[in-house]
C-alpha positions in Angstrom: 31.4 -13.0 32.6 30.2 -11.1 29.7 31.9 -11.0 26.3 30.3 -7.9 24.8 31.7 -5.9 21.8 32.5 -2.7 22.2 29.4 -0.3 21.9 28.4 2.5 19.2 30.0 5.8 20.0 28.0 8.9 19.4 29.4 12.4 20.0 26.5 15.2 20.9 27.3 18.5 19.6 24.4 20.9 21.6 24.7 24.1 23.3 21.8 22.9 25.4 22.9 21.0 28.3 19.5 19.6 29.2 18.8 18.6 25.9 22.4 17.0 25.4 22.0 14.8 28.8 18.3 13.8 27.9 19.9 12.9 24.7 22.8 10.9 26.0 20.5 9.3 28.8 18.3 8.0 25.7 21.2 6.7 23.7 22.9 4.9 26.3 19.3 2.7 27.3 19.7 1.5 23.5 22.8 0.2 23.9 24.9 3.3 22.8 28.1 4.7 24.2 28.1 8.5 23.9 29.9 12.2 24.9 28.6 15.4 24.8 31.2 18.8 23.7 31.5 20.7 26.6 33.1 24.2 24.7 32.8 25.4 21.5 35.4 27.2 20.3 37.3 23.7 18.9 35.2 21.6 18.6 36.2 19.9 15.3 39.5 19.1 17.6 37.5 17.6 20.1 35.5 15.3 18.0 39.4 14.1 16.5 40.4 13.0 19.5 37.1 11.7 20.7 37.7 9.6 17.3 33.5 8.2 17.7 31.6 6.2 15.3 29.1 9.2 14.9 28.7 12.4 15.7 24.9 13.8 15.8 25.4 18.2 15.2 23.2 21.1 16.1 23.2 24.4 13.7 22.7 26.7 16.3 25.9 26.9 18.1 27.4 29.6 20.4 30.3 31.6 18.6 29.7 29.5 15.3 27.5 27.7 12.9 27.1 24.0 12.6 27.5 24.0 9.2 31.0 25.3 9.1 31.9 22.4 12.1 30.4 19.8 9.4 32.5 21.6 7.0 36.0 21.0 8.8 35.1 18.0 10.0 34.8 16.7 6.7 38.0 18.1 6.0 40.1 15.7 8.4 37.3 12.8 8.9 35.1 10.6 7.4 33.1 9.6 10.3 29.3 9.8 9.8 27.3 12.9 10.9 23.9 13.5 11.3 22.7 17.0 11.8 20.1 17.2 14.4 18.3 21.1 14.7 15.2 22.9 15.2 16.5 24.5 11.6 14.4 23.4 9.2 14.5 25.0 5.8 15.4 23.9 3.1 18.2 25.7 2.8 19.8 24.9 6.1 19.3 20.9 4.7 21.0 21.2 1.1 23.7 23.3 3.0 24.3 20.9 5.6 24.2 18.2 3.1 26.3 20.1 0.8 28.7 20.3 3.7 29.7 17.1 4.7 26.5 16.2 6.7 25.1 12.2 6.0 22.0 13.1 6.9 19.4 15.4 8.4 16.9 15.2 11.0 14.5 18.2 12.6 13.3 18.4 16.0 11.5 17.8 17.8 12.8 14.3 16.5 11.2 10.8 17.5 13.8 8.6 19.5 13.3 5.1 17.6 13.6 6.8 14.2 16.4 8.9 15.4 18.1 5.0 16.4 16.9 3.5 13.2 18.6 6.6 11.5 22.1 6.1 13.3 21.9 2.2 13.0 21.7 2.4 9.6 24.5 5.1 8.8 26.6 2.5 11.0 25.8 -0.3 9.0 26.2 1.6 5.9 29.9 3.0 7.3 31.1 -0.2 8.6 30.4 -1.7 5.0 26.8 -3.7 6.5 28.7 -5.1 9.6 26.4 -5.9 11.8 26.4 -5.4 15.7 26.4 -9.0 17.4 26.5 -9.0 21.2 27.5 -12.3 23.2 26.9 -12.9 27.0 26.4 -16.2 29.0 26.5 -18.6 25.9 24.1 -16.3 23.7 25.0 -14.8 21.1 22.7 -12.4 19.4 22.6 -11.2 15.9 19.9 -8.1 16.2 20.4 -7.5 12.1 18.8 -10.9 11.5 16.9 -11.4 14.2 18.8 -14.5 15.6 19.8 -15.6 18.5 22.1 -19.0 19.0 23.4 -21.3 21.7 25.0 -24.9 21.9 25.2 -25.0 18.3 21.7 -23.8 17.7 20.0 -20.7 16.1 16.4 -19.7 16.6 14.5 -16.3 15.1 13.3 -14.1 17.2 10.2 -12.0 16.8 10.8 -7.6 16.3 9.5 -7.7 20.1 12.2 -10.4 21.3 14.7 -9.0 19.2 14.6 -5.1 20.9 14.2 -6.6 24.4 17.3 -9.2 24.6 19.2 -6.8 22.6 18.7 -4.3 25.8 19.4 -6.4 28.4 22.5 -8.2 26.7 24.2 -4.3 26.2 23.3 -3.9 29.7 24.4 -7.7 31.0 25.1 -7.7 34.7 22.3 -4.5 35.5 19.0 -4.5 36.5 17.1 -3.2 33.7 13.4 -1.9 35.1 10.3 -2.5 33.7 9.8 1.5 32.6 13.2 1.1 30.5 11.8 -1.9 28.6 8.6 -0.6 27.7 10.0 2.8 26.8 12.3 0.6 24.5 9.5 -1.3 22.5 6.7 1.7 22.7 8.5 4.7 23.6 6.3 5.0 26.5 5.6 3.6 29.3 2.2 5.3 29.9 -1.2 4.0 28.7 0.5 0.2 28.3 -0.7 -2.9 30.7 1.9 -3.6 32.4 0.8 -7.4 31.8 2.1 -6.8 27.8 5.7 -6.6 29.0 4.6 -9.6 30.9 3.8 -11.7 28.4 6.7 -10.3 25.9 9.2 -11.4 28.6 7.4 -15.1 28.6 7.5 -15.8 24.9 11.4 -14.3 24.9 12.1 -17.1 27.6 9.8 -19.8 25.7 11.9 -18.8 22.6 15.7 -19.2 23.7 14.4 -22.6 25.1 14.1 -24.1 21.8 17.9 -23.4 21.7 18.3 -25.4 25.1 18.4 -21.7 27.3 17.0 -22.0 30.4 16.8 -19.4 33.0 18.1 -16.8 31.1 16.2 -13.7 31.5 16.0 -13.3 35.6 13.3 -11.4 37.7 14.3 -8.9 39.8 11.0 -8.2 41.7 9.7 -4.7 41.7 12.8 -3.5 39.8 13.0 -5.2 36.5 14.8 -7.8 34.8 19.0 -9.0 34.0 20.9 -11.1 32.0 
């Protein structure tokens, strides 16, 4: 049975649904939890009783401005924000940050920075509090790079690191192949499929030197589980 803290929750203020449920659907493969508004006109409310860990914001709003929802917000809530828009002057940026916002990203935006970005305003809010996630015996530390069983502790390379992280937020799912390799190159076009391979090889050969055996299973043309 897996023991799995609780997951990262991000709330997605955008007017655009498509771009809000590519969004989410790119959170949630690395290991995030997340909600999308669904109406405008009270949002700050929304976002109270959503009570997440973050909230990424949009300027361009119907009926309002995100600026003035990163205004009230701040009013009632410390909670981290991260604006996240297409508006990109440098006005738009001192006002935001002037506002309440923690910090400011323009699209079109690059998913593992946008991560990194919201990792570390997490760490940063939850005083350096790392996320450790626990499933089968393994525990993983992903802000040192460590994993440990039966009383031992072995380092884990960046690689190993991003692709146990994965399948221990997702323990109990197949995760396929594509998911992985979108994961570690943010594509999974133009990569040999033999690299993911050969990744998943030296994460098993790894958590053997901590006496972990048959940890990572094969799931034949769909991917791989914990």
């Amino acid at each position: 049975m897996a023991v799995l803290l609780e997951k990262p929750f991000v709330y997605i203020v955008e007017d655009d649904a498509a771009i809000a449920g590519e969004l989410a659907r790119a959170l949630e493969r690395e290991g995030f939890r997340t909600a999308a508004a669904e109406r405008f006109d009270r949002v700050v409310p929304d976002i109270l009783a959503a009570a997440p860990d973050l909230v990424l914001l949009d300027l361009t709003l119907p009926g309002t401005d995100g600026q003035f929802i990163a205004r009230d917000l701040r009013e009632h809530s410390q909670v981290p924000i991260i604006v996240l828009t297409s508006r990109t002057t440098e006005i738009d940026e001192v006002m935001a940050m002037n506002l309440g916002a923690d910090d400011f990203i323009p699209k079109p935006y690059r998913l593992r920075v946008l991560v990194a970005r919201i990792q570390a305003l997490l760490r940063r809010a939850d005083g350096g509090a790392a996320t450790i996630l626990s499933h089968n015996g393994v525990e993983l530390d992903s802000a040192r790079s460590v994993a440990r069983a039966n009383g031992r502790e072995v380092e884990l390379t960046k690689n190993e690191c991003r692709i146990l992280a994965l399948l221990m937020s997702r323990a109990g799912q197949v995760v396929p192949r594509a998911d992985i390799m979108r994961d570690l190159w943010e594509s999974e076009a133009f990569i040999d499929d033999n690299t993911l391979t050969v990744n998943i090889n030296r994460l098993r050969a790894t958590l053997e030197k901590i006496g972990v055996a048959n940890y990572l299973v094969t799931k034949r043309g769909q991917g791989y589980t914990v």
